[in-house]
C-alpha positions as a printed NumPy array, in Angstrom:
array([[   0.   ,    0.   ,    0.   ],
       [   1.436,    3.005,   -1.095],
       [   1.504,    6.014,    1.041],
       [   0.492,    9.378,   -0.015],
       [   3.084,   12.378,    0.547],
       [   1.699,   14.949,    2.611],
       [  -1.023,   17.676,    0.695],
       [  -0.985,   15.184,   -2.22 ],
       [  -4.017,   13.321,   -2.766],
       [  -4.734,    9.611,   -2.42 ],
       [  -3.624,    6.943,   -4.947],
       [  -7.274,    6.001,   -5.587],
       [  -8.917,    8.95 ,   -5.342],
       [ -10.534,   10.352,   -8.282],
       [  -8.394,   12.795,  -10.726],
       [  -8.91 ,   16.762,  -10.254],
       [  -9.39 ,   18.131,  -13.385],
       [  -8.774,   21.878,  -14.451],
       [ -10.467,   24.575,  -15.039],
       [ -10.018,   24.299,  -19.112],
       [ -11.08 ,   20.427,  -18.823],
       [ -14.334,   21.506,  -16.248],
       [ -15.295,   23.887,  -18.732],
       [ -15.083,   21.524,  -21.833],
       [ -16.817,   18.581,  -19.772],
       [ -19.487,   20.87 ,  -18.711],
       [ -20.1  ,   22.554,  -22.599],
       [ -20.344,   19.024,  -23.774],
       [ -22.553,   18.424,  -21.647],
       [ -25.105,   21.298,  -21.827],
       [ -24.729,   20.651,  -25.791],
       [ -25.878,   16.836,  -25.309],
       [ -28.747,   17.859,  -22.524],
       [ -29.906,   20.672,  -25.   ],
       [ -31.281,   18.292,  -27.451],
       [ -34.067,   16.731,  -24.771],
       [ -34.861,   20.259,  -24.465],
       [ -36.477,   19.976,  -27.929],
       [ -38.361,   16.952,  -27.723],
       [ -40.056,   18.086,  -24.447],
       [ -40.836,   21.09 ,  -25.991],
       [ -42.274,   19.18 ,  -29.021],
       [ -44.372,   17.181,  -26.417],
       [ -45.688,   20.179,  -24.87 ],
       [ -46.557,   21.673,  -27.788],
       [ -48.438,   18.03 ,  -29.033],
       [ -50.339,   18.402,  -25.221],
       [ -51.102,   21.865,  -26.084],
       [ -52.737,   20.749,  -29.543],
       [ -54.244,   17.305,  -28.031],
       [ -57.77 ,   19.089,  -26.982],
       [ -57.813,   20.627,  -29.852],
       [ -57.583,   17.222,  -31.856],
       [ -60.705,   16.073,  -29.888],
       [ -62.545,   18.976,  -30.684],
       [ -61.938,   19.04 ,  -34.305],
       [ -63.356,   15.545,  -34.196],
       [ -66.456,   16.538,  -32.519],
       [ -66.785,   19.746,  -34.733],
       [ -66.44 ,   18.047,  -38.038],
       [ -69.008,   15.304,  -37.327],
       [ -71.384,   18.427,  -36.055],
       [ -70.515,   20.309,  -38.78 ],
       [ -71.181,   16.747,  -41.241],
       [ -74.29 ,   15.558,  -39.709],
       [ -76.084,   18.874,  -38.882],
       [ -75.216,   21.948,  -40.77 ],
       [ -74.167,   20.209,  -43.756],
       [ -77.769,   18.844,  -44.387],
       [ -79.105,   22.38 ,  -43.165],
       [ -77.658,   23.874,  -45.614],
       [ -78.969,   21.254,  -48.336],
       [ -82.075,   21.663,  -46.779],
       [ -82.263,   25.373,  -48.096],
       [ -80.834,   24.572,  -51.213],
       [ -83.306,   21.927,  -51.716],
       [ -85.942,   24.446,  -50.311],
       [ -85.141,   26.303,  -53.291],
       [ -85.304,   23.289,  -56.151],
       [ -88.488,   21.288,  -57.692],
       [ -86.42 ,   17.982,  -56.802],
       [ -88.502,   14.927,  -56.27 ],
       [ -86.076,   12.756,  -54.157],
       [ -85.295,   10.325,  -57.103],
       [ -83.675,   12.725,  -60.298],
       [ -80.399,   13.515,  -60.799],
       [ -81.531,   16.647,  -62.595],
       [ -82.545,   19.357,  -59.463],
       [ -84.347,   22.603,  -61.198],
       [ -84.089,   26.045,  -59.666],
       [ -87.97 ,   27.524,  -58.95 ],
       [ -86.947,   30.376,  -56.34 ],
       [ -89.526,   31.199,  -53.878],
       [ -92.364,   29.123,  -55.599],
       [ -92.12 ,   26.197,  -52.815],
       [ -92.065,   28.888,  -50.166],
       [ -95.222,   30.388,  -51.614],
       [ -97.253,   27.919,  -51.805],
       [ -96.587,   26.542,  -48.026],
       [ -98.224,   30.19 ,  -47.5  ],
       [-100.924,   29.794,  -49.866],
       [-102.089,   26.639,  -49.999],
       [-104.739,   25.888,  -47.118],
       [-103.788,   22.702,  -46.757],
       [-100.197,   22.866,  -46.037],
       [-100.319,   25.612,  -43.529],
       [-103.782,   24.596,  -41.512],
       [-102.404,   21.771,  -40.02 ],
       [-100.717,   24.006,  -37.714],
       [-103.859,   24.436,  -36.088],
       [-103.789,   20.56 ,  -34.969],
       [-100.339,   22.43 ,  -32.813],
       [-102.643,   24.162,  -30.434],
       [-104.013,   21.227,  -29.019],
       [-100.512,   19.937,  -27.728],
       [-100.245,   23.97 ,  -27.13 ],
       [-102.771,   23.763,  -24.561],
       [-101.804,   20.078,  -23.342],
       [ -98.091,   21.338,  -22.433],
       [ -99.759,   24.039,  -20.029],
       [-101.565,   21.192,  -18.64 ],
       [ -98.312,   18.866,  -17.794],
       [ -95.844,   21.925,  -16.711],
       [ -98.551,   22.34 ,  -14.133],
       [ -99.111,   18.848,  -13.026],
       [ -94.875,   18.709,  -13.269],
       [ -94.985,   21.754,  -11.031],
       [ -97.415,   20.626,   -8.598],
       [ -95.569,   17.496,   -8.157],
       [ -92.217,   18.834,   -8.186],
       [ -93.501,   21.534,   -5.325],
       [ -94.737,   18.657,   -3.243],
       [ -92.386,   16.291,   -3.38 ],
       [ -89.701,   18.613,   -2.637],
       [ -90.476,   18.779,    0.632],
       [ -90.046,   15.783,    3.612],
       [ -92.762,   13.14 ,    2.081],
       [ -93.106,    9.512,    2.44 ],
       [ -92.124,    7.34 ,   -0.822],
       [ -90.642,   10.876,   -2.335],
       [ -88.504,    8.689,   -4.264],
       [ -91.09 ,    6.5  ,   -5.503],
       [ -93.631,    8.904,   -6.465],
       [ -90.284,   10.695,   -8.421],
       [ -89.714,    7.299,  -10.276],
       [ -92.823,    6.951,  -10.991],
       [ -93.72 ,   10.702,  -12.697],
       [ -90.031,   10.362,  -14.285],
       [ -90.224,    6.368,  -15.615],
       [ -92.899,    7.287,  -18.819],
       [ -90.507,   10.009,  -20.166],
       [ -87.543,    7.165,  -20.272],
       [ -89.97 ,    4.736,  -22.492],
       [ -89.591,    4.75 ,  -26.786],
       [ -92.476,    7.   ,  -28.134],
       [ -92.797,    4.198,  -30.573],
       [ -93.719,    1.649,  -27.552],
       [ -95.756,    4.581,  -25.721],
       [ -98.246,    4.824,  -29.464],
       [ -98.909,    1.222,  -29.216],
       [ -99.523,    1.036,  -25.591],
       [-101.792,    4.115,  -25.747],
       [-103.339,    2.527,  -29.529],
       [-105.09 ,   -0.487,  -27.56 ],
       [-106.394,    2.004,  -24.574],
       [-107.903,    4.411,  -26.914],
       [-109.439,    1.366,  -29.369],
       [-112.909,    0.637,  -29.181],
       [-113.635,   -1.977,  -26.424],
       [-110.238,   -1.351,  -25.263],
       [-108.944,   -0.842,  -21.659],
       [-110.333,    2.628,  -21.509],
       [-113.926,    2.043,  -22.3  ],
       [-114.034,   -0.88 ,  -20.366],
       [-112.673,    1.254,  -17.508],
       [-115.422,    3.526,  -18.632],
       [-117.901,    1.057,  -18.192],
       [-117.669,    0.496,  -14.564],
       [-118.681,    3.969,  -13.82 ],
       [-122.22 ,    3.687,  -15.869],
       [-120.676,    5.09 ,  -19.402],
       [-121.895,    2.602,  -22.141],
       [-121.426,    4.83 ,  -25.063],
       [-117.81 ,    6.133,  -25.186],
       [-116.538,    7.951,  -28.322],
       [-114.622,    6.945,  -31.006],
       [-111.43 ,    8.394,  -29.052],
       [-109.306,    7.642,  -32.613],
       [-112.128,    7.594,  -35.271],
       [-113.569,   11.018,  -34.504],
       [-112.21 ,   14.281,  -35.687],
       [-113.314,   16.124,  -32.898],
       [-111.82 ,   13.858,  -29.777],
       [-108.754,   12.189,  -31.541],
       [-106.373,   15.353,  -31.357],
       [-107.541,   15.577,  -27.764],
       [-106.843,   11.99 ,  -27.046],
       [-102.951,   12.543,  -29.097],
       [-102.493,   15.502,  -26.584],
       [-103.334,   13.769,  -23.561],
       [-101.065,   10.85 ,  -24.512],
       [ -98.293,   13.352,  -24.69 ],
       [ -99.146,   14.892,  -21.221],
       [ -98.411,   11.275,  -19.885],
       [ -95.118,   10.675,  -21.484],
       [ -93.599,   14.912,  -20.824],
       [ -94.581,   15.351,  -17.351],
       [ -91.754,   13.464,  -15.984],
       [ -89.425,   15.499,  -17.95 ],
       [ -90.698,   18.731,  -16.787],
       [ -90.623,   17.343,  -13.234],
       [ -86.895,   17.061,  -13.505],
       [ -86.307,   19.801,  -14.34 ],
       [ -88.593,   22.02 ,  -11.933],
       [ -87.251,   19.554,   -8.865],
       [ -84.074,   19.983,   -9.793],
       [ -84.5  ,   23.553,   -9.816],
       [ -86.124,   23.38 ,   -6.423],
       [ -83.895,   21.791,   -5.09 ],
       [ -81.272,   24.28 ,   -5.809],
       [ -83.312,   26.576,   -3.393],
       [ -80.93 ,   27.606,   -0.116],
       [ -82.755,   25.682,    2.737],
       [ -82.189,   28.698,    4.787],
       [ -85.186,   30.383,    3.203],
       [ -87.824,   27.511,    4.084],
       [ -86.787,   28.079,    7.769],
       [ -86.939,   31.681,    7.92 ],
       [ -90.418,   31.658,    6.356],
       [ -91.592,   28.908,    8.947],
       [ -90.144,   31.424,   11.467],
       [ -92.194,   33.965,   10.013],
       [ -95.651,   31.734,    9.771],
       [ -95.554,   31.256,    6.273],
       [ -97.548,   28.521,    4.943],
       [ -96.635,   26.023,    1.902],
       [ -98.936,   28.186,   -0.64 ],
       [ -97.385,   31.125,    0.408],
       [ -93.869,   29.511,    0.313],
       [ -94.364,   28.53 ,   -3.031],
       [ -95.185,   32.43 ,   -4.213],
       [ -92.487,   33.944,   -2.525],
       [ -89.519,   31.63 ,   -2.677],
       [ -90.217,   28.697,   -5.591],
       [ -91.563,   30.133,   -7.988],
       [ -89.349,   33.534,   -8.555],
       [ -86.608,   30.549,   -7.871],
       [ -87.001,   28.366,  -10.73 ],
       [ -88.398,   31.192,  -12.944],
       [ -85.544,   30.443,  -15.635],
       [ -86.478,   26.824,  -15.681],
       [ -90.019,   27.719,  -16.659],
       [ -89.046,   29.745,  -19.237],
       [ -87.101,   27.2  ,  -20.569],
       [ -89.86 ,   25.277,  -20.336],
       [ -92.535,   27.111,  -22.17 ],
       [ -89.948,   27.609,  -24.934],
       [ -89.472,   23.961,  -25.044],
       [ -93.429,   23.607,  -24.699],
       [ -93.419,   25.975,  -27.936],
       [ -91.274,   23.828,  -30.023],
       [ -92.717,   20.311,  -29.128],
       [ -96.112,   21.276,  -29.943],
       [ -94.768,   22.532,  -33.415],
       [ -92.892,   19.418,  -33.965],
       [ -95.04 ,   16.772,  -32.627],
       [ -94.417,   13.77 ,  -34.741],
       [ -94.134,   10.085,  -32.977],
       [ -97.354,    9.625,  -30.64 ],
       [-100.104,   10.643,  -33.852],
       [ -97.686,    9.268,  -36.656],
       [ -97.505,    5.808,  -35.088],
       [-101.418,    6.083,  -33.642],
       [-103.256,    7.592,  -36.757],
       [-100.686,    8.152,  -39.096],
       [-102.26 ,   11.375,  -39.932],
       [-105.453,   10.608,  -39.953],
       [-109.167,   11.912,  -38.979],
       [-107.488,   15.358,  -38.788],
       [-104.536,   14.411,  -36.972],
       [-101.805,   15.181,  -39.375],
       [ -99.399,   17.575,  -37.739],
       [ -97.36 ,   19.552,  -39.533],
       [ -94.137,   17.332,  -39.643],
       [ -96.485,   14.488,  -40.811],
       [ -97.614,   16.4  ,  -43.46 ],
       [ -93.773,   17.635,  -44.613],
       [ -93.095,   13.419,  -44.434],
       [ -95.899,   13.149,  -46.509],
       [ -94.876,   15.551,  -49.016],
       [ -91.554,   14.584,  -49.327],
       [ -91.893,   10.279,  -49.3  ],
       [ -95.815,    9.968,  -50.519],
       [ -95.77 ,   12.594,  -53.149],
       [ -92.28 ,   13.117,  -54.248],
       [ -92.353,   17.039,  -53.693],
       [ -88.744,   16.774,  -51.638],
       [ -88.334,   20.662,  -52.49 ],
       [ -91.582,   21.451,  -50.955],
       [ -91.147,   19.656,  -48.406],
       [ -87.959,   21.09 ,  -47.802],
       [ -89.19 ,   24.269,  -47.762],
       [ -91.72 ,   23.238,  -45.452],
       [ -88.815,   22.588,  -43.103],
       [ -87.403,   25.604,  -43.178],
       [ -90.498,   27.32 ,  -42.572],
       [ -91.066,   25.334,  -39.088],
       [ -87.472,   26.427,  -38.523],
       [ -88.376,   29.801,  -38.67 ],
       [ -91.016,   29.906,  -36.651],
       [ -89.537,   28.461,  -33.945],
       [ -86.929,   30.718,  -34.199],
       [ -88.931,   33.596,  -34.244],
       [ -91.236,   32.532,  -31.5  ],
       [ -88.819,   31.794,  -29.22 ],
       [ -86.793,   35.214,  -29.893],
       [ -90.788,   36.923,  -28.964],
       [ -90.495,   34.943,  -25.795],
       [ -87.257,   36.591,  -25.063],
       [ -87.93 ,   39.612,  -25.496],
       [ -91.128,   39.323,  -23.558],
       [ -89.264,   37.314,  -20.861],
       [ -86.33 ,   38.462,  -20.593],
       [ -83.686,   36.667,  -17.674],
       [ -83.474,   38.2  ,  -14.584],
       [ -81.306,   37.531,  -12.126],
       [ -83.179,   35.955,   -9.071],
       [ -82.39 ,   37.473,   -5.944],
       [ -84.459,   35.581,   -3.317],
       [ -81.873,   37.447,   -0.402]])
């Protein structure tokens, strides 16, 4: 073993190296570390664009599957195309005229104010429901399955269901029976009970959604205020005035403008129960009908656009009539 002179450094102990050599060992080394440098920043820059991949997947199949045939709709709109040719001729406005002129096109929008009037009739019975079961009540959340569980079955399913209740001798009129009625309607066959009968099926099968939503708005309510008006003696009716309602006042806005665009585009409960028939025929039905029976695709198209409109330009009425207000209940 060989021993070290005094202020010299051991045999085995690793070499000092000079300033010069530090200074070359350290460039080489920030030159060799600088290339990770640009791969992280080229993986920073691919999580930076990896959202934006997503979204231009979800964009282009909106943009593919919704606007695209919106805008062939109005180009259509504007054709005499029957669905089959090749050949698509340009008539203008003609189409658009004669949904205005022609009675039978544009009447059937009366058949819209009986499920007009029906969707007043289920936001109340949602709102009633919704109010009640709010508060501490025994089975709440059976009672809330049960309003909710028609609104989660296929409209198809709900027409045939509601086709053998309204039939004659069906479950209705035998229901009917028990109470002394031996002469029920024709609740399909007449022209003056079937759109009622088509409304009330759609009561059955909307409530529940319109519960949802109001309970869920309810719900949303700071408990704080139900205490302070028990402090102050308030009943339930009075409770409902002064704290639910100007609560979920957005929600029933929402609500009737929904209300106003179902009852315009009614289509699965009278297509699948009368197909149109005894009066029935709501306005979709009758674009269908246009387009697929009589081959009139640009009329029909222009049909479509028209119902578009409308919708539009009742809901923007609604708005300005109704404007949002911020609810202060404090």
């Amino acid at each position: 073993m060989a021993i070290a002179a005094p202020g010299a450094a051991p045999a085995d102990a690793p070499a000092i190296l000079s300033a010069p050599a530090r200074a070359r060992r350290l460039g080489g080394f920030n030159r060799r570390s600088a290339r990770p440098r640009g791969g992280s920043a080229g993986r920073s820059l691919l999580q930076k664009l990896t959202p934006w991949f997503f979204l231009a997947a979800a964009v282009g199949l909106l943009l593919l599957f919704t606007y695209w045939p919106a805008v062939n709709l109005f180009y259509y709109s504007v054709t005499d195309w029957d669905g089959i040719d090749l050949e698509k001729n340009f008539v203008g406005l003609d189409n658009y005229v004669q949904v205005f002129t022609d009675p039978r096109i544009f009447a059937v929008f009366g058949v819209s104010l009986y499920y007009f009037l029906a969707s007043f009739a289920q936001m109340a019975i949602a709102l009633y429901f919704a109010a009640l079961l709010s508060f501490s009540t025994r089975f709440s959340n059976l009672f809330r399955g049960i309003l909710f569980f028609p609104y989660l079955i296929n409209g198809v399913a709900i027409g045939f269901v509601f086709l053998y209740l309204f039939q004659p001798g069906g479950t209705l009129d035998t229901a009917l029976g028990w109470f002394g009625v031996t002469d029920p309607p024709q609740w399909l066959g007449n022209p003056d009970v079937v759109n009622w009968s088509l409304a009330g099926t759609s009561v059955w099968r909307y409530t529940g959604l319109n519960f949802v939503l109001f309970l869920g708005a309810i719900q949303s309510i700071p408990h704080d205020l139900y205490e302070a008006a028990d402090l102050d003696g308030a009943n339930r009716w009075q409770q409902f005035w002064a704290i639910i309602f100007p609560g979920i006042r957005r929600v029933v806005g929402l609500s009737f403008i929904l209300a106003i665009a179902g009852s315009l585009s009614v289509f699965e409960v009278p297509f699948i129960m009368t197909g149109g028939a005894n009066g029935s025929a709501t306005f979709v039905i009758q674009t269908l009908q246009t387009a697929f029976s009589f081959r009139q695709v640009g009329l029909a198209s222009a049909m479509a656009v028209v119902l578009l409109l409308i919708v539009l330009v009742v809901t923007w009425i609604q708005r300005r009539l109704f404007p949002d207000e911020k609810v202060d209940l404090t």
